[in-house]
C-alpha positions as MATLAB code, in Angstrom:
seq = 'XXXXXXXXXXXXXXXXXXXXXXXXXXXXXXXXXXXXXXXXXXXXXXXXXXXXXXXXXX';
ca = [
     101.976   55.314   67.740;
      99.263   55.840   65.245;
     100.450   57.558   62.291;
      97.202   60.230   62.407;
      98.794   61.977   65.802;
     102.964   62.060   64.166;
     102.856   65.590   64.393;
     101.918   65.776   68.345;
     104.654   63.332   69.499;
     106.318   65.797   71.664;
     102.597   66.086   73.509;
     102.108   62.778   73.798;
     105.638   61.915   75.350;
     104.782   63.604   78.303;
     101.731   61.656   79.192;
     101.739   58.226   81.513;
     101.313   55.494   79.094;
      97.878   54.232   80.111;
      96.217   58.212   79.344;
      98.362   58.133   75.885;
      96.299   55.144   74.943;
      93.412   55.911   76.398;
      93.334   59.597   74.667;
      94.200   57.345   71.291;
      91.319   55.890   71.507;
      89.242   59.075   72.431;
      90.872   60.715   69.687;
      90.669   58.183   67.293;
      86.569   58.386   68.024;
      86.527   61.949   67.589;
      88.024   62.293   64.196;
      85.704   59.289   63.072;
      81.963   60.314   64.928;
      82.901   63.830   64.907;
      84.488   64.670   61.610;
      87.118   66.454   63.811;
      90.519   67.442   62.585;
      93.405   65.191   64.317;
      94.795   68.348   65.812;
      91.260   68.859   67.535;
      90.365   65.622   68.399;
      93.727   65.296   70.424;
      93.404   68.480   72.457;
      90.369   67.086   73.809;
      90.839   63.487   73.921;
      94.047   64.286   76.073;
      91.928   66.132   78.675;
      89.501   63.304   78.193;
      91.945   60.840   79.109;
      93.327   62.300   82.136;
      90.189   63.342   83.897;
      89.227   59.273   82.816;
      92.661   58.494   84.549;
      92.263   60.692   87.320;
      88.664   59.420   88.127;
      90.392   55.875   88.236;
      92.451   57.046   90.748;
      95.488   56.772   89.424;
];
């Protein structure tokens, strides 16, 4: 786990493992392009990730 998104273990637990990675990523892109605060950047890169996850089908 990246050491930026410690603090929102317990929210990222309860995700399937390909959305945690995928909202990493997201996340990771937000706080970088966007100048947005980790806590930020993970709210939305989790609903990112699942709508990405859910348009996969899966």
């Amino acid at each position: 786990m990246d050491w930026m998104f410690d603090d929102f273990k317990t929210e990222l637990d309860a995700l399937n493992s390909t959305v945690r990675e995928k909202a990493f990523e997201i996340a990771k892109e937000l706080v970088q392009e966007k100048d947005l605060s980790a806590k930020e950047a993970l709210k939305q890169a989790i609903i990112r990730a699942e709508e990405w996850f859910y348009d996969l089908g899966g």
